[in-house]
N, C-alpha and C positions, 0 to 999 in steps of 0.2 A: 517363273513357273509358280504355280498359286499350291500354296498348302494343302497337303493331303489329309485327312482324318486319317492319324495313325496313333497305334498302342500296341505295347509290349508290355504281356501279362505273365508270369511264373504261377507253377500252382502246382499242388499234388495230386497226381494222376489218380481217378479212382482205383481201386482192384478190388479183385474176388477173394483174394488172400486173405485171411484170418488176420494175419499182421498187419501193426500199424507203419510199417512199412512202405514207401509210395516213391516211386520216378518223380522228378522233377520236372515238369514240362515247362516249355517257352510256348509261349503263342504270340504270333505276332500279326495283328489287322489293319490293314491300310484299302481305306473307304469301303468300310464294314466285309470287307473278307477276307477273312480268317487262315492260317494255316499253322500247324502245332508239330513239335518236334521234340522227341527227346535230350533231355541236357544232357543224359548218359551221368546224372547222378541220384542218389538214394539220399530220403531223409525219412523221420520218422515224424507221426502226423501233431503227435501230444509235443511238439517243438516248432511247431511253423504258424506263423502267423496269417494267414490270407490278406489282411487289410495292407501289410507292409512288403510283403509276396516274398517275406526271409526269413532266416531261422531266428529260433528267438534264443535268450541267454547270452553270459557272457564266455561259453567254452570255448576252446581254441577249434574245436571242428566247428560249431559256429560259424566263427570269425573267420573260418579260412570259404567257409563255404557260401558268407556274403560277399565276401571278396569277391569270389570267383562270377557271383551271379552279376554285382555291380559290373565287372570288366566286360561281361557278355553283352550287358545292357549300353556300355557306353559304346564298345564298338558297331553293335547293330544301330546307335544314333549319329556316332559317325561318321559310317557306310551311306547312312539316306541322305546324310546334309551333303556328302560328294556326288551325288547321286542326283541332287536336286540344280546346288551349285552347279553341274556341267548341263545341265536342261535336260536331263534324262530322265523317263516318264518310271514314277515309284511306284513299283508294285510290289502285292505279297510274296510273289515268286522268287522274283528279287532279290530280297531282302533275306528270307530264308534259304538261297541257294549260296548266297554269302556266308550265313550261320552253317552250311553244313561241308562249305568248302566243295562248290561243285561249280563249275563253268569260272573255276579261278584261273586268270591269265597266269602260263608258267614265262610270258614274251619276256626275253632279257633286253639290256641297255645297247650292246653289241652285238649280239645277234640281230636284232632290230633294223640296229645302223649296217648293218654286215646285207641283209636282204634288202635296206635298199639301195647300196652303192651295186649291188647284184643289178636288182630290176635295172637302175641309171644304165648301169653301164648297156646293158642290151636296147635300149632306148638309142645313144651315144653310135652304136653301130649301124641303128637305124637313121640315124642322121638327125634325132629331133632334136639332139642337146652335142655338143663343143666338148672333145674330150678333157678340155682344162676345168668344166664342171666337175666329172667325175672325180680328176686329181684333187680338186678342193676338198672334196667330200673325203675322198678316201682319206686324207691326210687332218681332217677334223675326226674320224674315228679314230688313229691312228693315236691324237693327242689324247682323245677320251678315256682310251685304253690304258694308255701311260696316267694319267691322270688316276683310275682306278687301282690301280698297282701301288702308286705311289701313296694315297690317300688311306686306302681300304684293305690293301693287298689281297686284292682278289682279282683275277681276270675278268669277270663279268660280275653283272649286278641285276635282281630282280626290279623290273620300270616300275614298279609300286613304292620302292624305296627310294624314288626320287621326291626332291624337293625345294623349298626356293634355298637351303641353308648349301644343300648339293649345287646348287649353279653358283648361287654366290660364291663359295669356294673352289670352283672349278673356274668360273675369273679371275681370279688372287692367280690360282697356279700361273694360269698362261703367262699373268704377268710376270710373276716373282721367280718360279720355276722355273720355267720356259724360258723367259725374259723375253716374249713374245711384245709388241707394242699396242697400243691401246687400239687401234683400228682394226688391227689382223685379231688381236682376239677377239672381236665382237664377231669377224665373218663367221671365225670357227664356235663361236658360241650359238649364232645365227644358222649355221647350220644342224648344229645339234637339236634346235629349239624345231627347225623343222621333223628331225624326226620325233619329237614329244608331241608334235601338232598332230605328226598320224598317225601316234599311238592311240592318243585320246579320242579322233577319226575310227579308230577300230578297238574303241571301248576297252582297251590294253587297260589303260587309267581311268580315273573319271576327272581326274582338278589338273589344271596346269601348272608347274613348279615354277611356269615362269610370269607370272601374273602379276609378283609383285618386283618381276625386275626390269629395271631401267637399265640397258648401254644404248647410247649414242658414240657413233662417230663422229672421232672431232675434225674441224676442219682445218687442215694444214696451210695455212698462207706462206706462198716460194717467195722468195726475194727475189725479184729481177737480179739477171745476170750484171755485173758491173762491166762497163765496155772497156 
């Protein structure tokens, strides 16, 4: 996907007010259009620098309040690199609905897996799919679950808090914990991966956790029988 023209500008909103007083706005433009939101912070105007778009001095309100803007800025850059990375087309809308926390997936890890061992199974009854499909499945969320509890101790997990560190050590488990065998764990990894495939299918995520993992099945050579 080819680069957008984008920028992210801070600045002190004008007013009518007497005071040197001003809201802090974000604006954020990608291929010259614009759209501006409050930071829902205050600064005063004889303390801000425009060129460097932050407060100036060395006080601790300051320091705490370019912190805060650098954290905004890093995560609106990257929101757009996952954005771009899964071939998802960048807009201003975008990008600021991200900033204001609206059209946020609340889809869980379990939940997720739970609706589609649902859909499966009604499929299963229709005859498209071998009920020993669905027992696969069910019994890869089943480990997930366990896997969650044991790791996190949490029954469920928001699918945005996935990542390649989350799978990598959810194959340790299977093996070490579980004491599951290198092949069986990759089916039940395999099937998990399918459901991240259509989270990311229904914009749940934007990046794959599992992009930078490799399992192979190994292949088991049988000794002939001795006669």
């Amino acid at each position: 996907m080819l680069e957008n023209s984008f920028g992210i500008t801070f600045f002190l909103k004008s007013s009518t007010s007497k005071t040197n007083v001003r809201y802090i706005y974000l604006r954020i433009t990608v291929d010259g259009i614009p759209k501006e939101t409050s930071t829902k912070r205050k600064w005063v105007t004889d303390r801000w620098d425009q060129k460097t778009e932050r407060a100036t001095g060395g006080k601790e309100d300051a320091k705490n309040l370019n912190f805060f803007l650098d954290a905004m800025h890093m995560k609106i850059q990257q929101h757009k690199s996952e954005l771009m990375l899964a071939g998802q087309l960048l807009t201003t809308q975008k990008l600021m609905d991200f900033v204001m926390g609206k059209n946020v997936s609340k889809a869980t890890i379990v939940q997720e897996f739970q609706k589609h061992n649902d859909e499966l199974l009604a499929l299963v009854e229709k005859g498209e799919y071998a009920i020993g499909t669905h027992v696969r499945f069910k019994i890869a969320k089943k480990h997930l679950k366990e896997y969650l509890h044991y790791k996190y101790n949490v029954e469920d997990m928001d699918f945005r808090e996935l990542n390649f560190e989350f799978v990598k050590d959810y194959e340790f488990y299977l093996k070490t914990v579980k004491n599951i065998s290198h092949n069986t764990a990759v089916k039940y990894i395999t099937n998990f991966k399918k459901i991240v495939l259509l989270a990311i299918d229904k914009e749940i995520i934007a990046t794959d956790p599992f992009k930078r993992f490799k399992a192979k099945k190994i292949k088991i050579h049988k000794k002939p029988l001795s006669s």
